[in-house]
BAROKOL-359409 format. One record per residue: residue number from 1; x, z, y of N, C-alpha, C in turn; residue in three letters. Coordinates in Angstrom, 1 decimal. Each point is the difference from the previous one (the first is absolute). Layout:
<rs>
R   drenlo      nxx      nzz      nyy     caxx     cazz     cayy      cxx      czz      cyy   pami
R      NUM        X        Z        Y        X        Z        Y        X        Z        Y    Ala
...
</rs>
This chain:
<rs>
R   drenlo      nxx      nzz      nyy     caxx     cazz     cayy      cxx      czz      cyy   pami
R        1      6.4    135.1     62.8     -0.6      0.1     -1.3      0.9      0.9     -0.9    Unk
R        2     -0.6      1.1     -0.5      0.6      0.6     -1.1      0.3     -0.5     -1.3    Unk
R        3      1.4      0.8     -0.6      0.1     -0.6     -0.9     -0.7      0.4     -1.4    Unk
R        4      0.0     -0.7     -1.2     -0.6      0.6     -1.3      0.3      1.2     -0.4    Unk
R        5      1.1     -0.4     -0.4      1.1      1.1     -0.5      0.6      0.9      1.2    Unk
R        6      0.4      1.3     -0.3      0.1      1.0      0.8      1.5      0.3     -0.8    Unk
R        7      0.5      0.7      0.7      1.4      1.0     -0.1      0.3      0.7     -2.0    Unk
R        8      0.4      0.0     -0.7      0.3      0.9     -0.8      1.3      0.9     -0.1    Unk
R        9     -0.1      1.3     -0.1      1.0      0.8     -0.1     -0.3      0.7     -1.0    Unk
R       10      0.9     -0.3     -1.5      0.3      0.8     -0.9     -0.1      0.6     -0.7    Unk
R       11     -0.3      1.2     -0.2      1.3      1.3     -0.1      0.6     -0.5     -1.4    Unk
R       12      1.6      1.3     -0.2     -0.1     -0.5     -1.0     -0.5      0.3     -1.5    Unk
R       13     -0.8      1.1     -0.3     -0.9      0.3     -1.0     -0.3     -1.1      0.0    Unk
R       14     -0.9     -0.8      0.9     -0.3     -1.5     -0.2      0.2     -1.0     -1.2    Unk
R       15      1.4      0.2      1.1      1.2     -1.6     -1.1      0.1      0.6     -1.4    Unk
R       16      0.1      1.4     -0.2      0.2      0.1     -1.4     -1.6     -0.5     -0.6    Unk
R       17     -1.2      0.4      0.2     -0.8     -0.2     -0.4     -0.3     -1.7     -0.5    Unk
R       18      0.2     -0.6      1.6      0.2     -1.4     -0.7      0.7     -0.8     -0.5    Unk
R       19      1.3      0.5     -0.3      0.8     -0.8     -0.8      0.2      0.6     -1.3    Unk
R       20     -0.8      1.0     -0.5     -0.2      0.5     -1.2     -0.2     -1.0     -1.2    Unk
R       21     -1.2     -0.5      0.4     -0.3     -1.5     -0.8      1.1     -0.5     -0.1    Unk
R       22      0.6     -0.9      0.8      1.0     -0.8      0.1      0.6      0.7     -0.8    Unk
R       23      0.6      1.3      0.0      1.2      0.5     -0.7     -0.2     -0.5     -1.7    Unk
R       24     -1.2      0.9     -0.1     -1.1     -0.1     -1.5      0.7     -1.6     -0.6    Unk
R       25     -0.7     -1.1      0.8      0.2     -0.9     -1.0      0.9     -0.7      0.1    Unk
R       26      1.0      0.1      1.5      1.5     -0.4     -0.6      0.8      0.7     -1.7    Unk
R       27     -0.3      1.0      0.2      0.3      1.0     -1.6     -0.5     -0.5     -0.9    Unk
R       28     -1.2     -0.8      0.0     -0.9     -0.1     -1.0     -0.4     -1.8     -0.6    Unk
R       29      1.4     -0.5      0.8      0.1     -1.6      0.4     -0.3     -1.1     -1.8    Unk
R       30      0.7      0.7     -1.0     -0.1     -0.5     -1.1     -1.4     -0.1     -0.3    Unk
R       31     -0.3      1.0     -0.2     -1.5     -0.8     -0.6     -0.9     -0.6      0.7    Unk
R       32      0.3      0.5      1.9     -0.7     -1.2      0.6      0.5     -1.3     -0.7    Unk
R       33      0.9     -0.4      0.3      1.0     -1.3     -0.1     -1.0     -0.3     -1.9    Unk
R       34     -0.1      1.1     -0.9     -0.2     -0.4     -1.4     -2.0     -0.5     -0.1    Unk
R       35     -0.3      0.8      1.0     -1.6     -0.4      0.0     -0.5     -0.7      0.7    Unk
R       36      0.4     -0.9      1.1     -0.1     -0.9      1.0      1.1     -1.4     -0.3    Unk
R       37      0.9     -0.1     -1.2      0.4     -1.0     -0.3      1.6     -0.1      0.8    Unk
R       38     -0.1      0.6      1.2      1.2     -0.3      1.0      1.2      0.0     -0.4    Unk
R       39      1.0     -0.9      0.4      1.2      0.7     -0.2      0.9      0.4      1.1    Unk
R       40     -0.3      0.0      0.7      0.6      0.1      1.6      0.8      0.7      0.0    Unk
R       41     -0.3      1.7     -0.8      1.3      1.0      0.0      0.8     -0.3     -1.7    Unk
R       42     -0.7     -0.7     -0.6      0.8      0.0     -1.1      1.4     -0.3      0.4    Unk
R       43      0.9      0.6     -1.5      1.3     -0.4      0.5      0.6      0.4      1.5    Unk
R       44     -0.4      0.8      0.9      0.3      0.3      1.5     -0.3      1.6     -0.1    Unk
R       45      0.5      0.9     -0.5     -0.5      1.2     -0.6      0.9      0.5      1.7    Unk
R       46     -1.0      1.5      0.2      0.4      0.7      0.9     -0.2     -0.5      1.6    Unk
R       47     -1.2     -0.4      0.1      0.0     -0.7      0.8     -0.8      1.3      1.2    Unk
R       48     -0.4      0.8     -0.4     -0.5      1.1      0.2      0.6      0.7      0.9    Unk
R       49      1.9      0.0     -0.1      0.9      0.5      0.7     -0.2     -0.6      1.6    Unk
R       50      0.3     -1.1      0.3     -0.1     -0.5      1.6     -1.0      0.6      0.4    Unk
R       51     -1.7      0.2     -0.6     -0.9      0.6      0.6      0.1      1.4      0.3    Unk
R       52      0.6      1.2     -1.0      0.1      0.7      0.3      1.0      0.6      1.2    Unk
R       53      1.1     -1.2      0.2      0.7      0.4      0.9     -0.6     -0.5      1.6    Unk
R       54     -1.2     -0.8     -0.2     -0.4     -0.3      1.5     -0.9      0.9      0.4    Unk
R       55     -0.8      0.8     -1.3     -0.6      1.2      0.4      0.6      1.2      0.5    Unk
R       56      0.9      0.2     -0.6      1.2      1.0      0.4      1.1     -0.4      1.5    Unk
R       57     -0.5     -1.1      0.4      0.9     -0.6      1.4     -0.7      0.2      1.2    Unk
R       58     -1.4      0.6     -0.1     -0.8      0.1      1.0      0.0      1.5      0.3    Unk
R       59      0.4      0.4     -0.8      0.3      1.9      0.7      1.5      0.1      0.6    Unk
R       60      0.5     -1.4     -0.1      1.3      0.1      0.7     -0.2     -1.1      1.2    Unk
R       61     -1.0     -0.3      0.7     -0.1     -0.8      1.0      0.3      0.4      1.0    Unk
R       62     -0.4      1.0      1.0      0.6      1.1      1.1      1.4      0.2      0.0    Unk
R       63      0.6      0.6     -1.3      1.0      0.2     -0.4      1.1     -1.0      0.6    Unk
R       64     -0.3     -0.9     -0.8      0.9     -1.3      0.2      0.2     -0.5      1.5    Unk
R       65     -1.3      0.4      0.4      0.0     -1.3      1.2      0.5      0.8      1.3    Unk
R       66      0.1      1.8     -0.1      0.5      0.8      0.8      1.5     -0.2      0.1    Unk
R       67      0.2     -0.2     -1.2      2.0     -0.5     -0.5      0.3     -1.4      0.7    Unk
R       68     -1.2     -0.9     -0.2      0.5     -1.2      1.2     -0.3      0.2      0.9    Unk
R       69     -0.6      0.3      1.1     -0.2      0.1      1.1      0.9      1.2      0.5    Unk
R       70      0.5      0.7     -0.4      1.4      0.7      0.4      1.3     -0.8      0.0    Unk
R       71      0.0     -0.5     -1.2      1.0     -1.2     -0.2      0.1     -1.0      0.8    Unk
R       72     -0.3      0.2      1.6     -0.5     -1.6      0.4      1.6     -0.1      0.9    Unk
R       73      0.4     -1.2      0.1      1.3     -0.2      0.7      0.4     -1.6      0.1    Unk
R       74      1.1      0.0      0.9     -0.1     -1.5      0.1      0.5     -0.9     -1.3    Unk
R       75      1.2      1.1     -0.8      0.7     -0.9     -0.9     -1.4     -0.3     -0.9    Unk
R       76     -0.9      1.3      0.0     -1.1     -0.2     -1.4     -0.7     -1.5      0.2    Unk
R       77      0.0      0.2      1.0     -1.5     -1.4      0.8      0.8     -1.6     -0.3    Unk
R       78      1.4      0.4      0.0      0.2     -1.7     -0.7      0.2      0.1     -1.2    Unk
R       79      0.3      1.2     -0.7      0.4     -0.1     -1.5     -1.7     -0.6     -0.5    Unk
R       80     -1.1      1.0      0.6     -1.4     -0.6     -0.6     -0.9     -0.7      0.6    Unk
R       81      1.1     -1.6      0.6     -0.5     -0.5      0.5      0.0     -1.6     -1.3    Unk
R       82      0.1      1.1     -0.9     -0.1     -1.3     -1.4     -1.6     -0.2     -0.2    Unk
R       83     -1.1      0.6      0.5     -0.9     -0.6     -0.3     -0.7     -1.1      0.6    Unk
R       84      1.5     -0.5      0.9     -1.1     -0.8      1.2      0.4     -1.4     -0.9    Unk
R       85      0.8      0.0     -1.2      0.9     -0.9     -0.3     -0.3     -0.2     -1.4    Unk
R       86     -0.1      0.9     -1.0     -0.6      0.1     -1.7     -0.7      0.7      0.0    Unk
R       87     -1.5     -0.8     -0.6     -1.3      0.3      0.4     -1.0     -0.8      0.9    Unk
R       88      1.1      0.1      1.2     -1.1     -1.1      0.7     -0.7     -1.0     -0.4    Unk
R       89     -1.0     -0.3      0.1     -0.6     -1.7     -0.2      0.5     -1.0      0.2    Unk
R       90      0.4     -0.2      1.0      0.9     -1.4      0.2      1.1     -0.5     -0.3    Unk
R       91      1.1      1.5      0.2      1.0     -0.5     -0.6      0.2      0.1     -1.1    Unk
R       92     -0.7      0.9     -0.9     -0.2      0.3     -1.4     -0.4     -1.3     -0.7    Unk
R       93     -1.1     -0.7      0.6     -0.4     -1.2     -0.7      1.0     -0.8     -0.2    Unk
R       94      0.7     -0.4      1.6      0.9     -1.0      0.3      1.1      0.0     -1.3    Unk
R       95      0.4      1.3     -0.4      1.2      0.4     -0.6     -0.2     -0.3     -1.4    Unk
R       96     -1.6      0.4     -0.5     -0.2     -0.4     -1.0      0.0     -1.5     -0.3    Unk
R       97     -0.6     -0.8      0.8      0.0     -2.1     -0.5      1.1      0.0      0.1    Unk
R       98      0.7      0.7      1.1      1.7     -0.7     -0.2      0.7     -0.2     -0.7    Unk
R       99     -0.2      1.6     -0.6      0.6      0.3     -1.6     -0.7     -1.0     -0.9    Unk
R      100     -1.0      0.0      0.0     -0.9     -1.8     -0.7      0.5     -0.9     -0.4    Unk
R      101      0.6     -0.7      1.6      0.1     -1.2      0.2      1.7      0.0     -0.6    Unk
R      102      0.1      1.2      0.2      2.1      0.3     -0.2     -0.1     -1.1     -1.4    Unk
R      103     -0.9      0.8     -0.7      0.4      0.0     -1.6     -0.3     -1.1     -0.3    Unk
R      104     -0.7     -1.2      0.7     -0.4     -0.8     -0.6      1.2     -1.2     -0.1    Unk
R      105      0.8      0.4      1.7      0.9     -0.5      0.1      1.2      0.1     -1.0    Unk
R      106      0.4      1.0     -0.6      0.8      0.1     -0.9     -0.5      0.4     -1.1    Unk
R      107     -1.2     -0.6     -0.3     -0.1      0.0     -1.4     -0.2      1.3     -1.0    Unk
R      108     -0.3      1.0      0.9      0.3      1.7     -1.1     -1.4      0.4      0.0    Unk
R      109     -0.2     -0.1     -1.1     -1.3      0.5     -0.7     -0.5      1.0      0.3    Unk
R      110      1.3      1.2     -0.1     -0.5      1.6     -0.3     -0.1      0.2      1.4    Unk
R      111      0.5     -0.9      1.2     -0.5      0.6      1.5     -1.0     -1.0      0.1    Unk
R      112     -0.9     -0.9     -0.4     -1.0     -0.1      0.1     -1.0      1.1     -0.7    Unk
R      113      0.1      0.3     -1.4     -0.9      0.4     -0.2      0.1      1.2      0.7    Unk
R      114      1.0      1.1      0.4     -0.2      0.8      0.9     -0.5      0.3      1.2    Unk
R      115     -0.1     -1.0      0.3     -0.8     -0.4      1.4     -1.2      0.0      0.4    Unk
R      116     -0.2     -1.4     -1.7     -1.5      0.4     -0.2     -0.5      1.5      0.0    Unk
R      117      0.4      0.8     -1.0     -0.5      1.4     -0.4     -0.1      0.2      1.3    Unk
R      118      1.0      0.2      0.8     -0.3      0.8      1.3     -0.6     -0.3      0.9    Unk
R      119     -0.7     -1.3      0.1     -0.3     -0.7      1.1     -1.8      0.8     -0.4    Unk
R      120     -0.2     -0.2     -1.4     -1.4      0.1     -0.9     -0.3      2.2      0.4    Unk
R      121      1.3      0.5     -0.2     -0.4      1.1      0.0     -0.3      0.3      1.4    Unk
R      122      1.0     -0.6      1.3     -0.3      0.6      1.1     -1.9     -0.4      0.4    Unk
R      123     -0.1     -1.1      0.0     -1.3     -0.3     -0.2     -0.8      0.8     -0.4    Unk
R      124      0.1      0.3     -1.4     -1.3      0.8     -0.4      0.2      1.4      0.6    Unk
R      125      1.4      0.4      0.3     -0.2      1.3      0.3     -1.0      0.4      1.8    Unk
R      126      0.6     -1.0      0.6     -0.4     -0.1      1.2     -1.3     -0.1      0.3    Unk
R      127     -1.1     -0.9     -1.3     -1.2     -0.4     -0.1     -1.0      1.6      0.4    Unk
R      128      1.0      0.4     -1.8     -0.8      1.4     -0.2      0.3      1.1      1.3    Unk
R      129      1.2      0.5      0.3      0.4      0.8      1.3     -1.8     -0.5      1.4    Unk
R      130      0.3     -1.0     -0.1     -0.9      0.2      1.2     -1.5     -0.1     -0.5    Unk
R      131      0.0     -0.3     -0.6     -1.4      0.6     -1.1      0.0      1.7     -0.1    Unk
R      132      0.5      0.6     -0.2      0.2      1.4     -0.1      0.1      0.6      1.5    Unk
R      133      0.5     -0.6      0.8      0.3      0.8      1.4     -0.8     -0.4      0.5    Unk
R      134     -1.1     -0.6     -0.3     -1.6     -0.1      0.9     -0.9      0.9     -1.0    Unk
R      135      0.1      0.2     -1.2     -1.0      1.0     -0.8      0.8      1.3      0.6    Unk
R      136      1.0      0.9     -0.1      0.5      1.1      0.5     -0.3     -0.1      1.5    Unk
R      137      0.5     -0.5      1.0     -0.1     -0.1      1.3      0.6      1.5      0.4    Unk
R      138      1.5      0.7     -0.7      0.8      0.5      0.5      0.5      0.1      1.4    Unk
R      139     -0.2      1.3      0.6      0.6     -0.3      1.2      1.8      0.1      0.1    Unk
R      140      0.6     -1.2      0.7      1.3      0.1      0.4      0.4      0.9      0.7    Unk
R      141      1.6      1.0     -0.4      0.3      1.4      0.7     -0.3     -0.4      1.3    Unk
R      142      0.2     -1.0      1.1      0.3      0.0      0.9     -1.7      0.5      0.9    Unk
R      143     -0.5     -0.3     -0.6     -1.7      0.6      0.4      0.0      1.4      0.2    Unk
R      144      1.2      0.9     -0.9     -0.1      1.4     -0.3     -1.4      0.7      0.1    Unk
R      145     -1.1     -0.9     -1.0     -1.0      0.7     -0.8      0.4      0.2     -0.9    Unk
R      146      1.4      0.6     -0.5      0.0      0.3     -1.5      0.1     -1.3     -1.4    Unk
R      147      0.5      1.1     -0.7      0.1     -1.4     -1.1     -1.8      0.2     -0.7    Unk
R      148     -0.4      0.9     -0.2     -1.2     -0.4     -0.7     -1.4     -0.4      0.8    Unk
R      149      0.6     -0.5      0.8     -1.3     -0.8      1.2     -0.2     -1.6     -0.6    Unk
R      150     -1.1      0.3     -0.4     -0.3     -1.6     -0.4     -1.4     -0.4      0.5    Unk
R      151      0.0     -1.7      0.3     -1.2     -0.5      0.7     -0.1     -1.5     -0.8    Unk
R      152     -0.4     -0.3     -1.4     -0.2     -1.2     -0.5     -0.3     -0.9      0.7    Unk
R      153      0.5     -1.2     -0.2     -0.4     -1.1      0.6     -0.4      0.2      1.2    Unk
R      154      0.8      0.5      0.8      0.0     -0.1      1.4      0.3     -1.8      0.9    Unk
R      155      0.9     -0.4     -1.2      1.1     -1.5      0.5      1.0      0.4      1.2    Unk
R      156      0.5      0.8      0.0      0.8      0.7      1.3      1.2     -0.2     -0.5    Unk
R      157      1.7     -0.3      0.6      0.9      0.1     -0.5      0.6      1.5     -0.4    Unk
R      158     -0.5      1.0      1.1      0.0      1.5      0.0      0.0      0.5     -0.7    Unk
R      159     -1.1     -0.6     -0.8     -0.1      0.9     -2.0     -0.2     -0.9     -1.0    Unk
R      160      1.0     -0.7      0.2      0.0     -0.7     -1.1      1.9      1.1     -0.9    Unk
R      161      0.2      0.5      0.1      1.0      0.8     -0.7      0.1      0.2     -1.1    Unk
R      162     -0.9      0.2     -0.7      0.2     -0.1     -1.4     -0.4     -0.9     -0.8    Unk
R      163      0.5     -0.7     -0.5      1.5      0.5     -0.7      0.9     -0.9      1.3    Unk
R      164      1.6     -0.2     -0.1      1.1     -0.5      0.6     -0.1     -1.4     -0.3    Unk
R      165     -0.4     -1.2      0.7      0.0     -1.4     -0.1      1.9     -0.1     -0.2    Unk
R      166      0.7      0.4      0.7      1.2     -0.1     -0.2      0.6      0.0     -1.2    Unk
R      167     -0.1      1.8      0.0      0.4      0.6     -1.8     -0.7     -1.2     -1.3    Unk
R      168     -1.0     -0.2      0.3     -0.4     -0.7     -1.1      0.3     -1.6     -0.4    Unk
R      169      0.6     -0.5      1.3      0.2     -1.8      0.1      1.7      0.4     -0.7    Unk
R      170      0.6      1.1      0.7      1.4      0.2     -0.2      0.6      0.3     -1.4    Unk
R      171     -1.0      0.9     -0.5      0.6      0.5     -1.3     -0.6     -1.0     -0.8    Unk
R      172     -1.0     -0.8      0.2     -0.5     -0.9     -0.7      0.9     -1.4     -0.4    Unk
R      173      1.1      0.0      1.0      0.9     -1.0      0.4      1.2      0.3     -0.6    Unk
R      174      0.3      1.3      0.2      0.7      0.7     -0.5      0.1      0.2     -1.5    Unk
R      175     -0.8      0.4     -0.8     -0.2      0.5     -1.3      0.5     -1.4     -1.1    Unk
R      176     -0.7     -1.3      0.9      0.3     -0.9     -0.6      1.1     -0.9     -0.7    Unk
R      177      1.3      0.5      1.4      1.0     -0.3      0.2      0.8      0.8     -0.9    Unk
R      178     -0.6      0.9      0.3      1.6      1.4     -0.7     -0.5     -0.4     -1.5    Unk
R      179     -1.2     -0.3     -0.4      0.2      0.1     -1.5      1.0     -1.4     -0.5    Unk
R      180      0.2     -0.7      0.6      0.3     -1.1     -0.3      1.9      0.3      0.1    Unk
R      181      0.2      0.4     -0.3      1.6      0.4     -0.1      0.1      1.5     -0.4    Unk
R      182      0.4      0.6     -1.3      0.4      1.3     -0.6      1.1      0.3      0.8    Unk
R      183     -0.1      0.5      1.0      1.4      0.6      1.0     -0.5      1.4      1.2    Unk
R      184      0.8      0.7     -0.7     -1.2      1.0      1.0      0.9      0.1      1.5    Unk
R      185      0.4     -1.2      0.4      0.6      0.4      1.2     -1.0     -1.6      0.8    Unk
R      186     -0.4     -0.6     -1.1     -0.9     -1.2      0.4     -1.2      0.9      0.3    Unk
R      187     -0.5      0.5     -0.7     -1.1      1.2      0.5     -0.3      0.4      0.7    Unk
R      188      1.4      0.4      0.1      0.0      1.7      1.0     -0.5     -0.6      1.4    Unk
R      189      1.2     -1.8      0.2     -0.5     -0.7      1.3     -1.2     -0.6      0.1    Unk
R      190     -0.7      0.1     -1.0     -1.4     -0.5      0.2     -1.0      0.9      0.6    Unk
R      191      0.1      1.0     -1.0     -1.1      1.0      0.3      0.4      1.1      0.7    Unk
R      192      1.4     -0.1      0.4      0.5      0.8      1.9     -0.7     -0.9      1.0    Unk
R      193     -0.5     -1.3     -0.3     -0.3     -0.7      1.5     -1.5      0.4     -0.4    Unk
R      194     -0.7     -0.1     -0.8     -1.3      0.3      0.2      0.0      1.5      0.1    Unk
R      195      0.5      1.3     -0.4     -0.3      0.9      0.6      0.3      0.4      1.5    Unk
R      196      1.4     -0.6      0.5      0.4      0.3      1.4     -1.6     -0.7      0.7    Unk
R      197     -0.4     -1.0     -0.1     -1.2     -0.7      0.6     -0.9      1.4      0.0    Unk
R      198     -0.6      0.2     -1.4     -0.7      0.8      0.1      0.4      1.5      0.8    Unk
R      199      0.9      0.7      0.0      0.5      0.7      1.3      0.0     -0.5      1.5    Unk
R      200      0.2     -1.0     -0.1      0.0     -0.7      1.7     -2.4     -0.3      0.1    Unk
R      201     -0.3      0.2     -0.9     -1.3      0.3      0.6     -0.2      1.3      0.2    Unk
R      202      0.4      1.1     -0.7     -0.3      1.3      0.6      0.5      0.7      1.1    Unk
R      203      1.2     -1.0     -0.2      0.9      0.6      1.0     -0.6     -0.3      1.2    Unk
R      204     -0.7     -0.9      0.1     -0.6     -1.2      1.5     -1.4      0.2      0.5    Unk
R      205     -0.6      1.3     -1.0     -1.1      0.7      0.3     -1.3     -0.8     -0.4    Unk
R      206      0.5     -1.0     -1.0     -1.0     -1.0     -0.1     -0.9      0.5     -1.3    Unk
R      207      1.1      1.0     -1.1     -0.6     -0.3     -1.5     -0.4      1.4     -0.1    Unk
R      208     -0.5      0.3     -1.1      0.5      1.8      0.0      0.7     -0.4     -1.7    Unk
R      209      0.8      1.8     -0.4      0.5      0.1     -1.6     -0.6     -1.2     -1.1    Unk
R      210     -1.2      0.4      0.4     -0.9     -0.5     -1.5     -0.4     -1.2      0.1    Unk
R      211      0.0     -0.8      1.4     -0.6     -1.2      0.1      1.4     -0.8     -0.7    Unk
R      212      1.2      0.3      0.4      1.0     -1.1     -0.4      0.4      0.5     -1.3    Unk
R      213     -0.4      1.3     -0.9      0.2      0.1     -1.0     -0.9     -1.0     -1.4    Unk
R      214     -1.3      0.0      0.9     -1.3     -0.6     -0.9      0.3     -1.7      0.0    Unk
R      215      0.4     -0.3      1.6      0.5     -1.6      0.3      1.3      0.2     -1.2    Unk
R      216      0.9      0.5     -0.1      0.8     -0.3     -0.7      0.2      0.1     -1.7    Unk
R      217     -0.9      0.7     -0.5     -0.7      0.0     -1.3     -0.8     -1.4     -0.5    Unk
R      218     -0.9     -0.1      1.4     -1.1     -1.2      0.0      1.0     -1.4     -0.2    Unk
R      219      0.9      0.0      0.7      1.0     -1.2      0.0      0.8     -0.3     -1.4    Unk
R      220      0.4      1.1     -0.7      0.4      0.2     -1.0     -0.7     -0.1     -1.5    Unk
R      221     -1.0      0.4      0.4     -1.2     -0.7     -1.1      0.1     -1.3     -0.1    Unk
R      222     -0.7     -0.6      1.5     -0.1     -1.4     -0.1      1.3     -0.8     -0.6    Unk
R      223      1.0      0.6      0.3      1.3     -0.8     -0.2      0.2     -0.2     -1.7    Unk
R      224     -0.6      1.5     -0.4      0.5     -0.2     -1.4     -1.2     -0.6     -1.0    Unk
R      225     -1.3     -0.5      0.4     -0.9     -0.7     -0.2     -0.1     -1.2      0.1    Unk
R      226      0.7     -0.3      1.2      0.2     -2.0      0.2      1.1      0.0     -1.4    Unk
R      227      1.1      0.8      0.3      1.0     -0.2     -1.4     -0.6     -0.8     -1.0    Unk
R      228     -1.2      1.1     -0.4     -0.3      0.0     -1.5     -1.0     -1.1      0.1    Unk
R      229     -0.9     -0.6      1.0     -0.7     -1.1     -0.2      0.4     -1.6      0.3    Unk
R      230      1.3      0.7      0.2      0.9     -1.4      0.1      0.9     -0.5     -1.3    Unk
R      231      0.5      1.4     -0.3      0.4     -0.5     -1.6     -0.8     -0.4     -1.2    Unk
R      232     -1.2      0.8      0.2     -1.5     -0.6     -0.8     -0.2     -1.3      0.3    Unk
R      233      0.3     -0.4      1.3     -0.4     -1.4      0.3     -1.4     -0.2      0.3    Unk
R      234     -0.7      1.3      0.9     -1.5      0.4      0.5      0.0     -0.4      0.8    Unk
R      235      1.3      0.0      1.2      0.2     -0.2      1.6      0.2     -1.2      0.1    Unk
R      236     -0.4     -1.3      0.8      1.2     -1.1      0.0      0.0      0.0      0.9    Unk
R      237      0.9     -0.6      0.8      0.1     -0.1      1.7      0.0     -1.4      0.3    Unk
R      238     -1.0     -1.1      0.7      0.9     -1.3      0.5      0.0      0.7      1.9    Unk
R      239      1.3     -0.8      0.5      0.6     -0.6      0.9      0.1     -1.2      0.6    Unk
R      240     -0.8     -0.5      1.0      0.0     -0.9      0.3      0.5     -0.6      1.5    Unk
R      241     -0.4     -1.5      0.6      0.3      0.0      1.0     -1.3     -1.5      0.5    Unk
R      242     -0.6      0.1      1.2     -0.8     -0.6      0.3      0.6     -0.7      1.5    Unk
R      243     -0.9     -1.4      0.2     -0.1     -0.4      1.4     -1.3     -0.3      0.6    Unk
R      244     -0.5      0.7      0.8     -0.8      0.1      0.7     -0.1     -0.3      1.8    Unk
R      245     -0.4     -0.7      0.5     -0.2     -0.2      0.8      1.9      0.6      1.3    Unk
R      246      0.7     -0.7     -0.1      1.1      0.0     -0.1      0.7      1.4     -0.3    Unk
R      247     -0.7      0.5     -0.5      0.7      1.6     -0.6      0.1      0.1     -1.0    Unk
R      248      1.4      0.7     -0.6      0.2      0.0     -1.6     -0.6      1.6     -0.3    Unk
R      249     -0.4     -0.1     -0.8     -0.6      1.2     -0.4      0.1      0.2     -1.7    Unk
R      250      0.9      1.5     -0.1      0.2      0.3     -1.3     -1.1      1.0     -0.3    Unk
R      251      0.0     -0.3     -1.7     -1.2      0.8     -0.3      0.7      0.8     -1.4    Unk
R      252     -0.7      1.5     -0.1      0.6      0.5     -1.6     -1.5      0.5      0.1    Unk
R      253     -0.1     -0.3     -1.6     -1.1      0.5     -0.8      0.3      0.4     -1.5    Unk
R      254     -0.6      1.6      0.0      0.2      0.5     -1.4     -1.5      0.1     -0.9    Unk
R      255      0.3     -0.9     -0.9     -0.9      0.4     -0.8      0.2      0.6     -1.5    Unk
R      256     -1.1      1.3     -0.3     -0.2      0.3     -1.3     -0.5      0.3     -0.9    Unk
</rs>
């Protein structure tokens, strides 16, 4: 049986055409925001910038990924072998309750509530990423159809590419942490681990430029949005623990 959807390829007169709009009313965000009530960008000025730079990351896709795939060597393959470890699902989660459960043990507020934030951001970021990589249906370099081959909602792991599930759980994790201490060498170690991640997907033929640029913007939003609906006191999180049928089963639920 054939499928619905068929192959798309591009060009790029294209992309300019369609992200013209997009450009327009990122520029033009205040009086959205003033005639629709929103405040979403208020107070968050320039938010325009990360977009234009994920537009501008896709004419460097080829580019980049010819530099890793030359680059390839044994020392490289364990140095970017951090994605199997920050980012992942499992151990990522694991790391986050731990840190949870750490704080409850000793009592420290500010690594609970950091946890929360990050537990709330990886969540939503992850929600949205895979919401997006079934409407795009990007093909992954390793297909070598090119970066502008897309097939929506295919459900295939193949093209699900854009954006980076990684980039976006990491810097989302990431963003969280580094704000929470003015030290730019606390930073620097934050958001060196989420970008090395996001290199260890292109490097591994998995991401292209722009997918782990857009994942890593995407993550960065979310991160600095849980912030602000947490200090509003919009977000709340409970944590729980149940027994069921001899299994303990924890539960987190964010409501806002």
């Amino acid at each position: 049986m054939k499928s619905f959807f068929c192959p798309i390829k591009i060009s790029r007169i294209k992309i300019f055409s369609l992200i013209l709009p997009v450009i327009i009313l990122l520029f033009s965000k205040p009086a959205i925001c003033q005639d629709f009530g929103s405040d979403i960008f208020k107070s968050e000025p320039h938010y325009e910038i990360p977009f234009g730079i994920i537009i501008g990351s896709v004419f460097l896709d080829h580019t980049v990924q010819k530099i890793a795939r030359q680059n390839t060597n044994r020392t490289n393959d364990k140095v970017f072998e951090i994605d199997r470890y920050y980012g992942d699902r499992n151990i990522t989660s694991a790391a986050l309750l731990s840190l949870y459960g750490f704080s409850y043990i000793i009592g420290d507020e500010n690594i609970k509530l950091a946890s929360e934030q990050a537990m709330l951001s990886a969540v939503v970021s992850t929600v949205i990423v895979y919401g997006v990589k079934e409407a795009f249906g990007r093909s992954r370099p390793y297909r070598k159809e090119g970066h502008l081959h897309f097939k929506p909602f295919s459900f295939k792991e193949s093209r699900r590419s854009l954006p980076s599930g990684h980039a976006a759980v990491t810097f989302a994790i990431s963003t969280v942490f580094a704000d929470k201490i003015d030290n730019v060498f606390w930073k620097s170690f934050w958001y060196g681990g989420a970008v090395a991640v996001s290199a260890a997907r292109i490097y591994k033929n998995d991401h292209w430029f722009s997918d782990v640029i857009a994942g890593g913007a995407l993550g960065w939003f979310v991160a600095k949005k849980t912030e602000q609906l947490l200090k509003n006191k919009k977000a709340t999180p409970y944590i729980g623990m149940a027994l069921e049928n001899n299994a303990v089963l924890l539960g987190l639920r964010y409501e806002f």
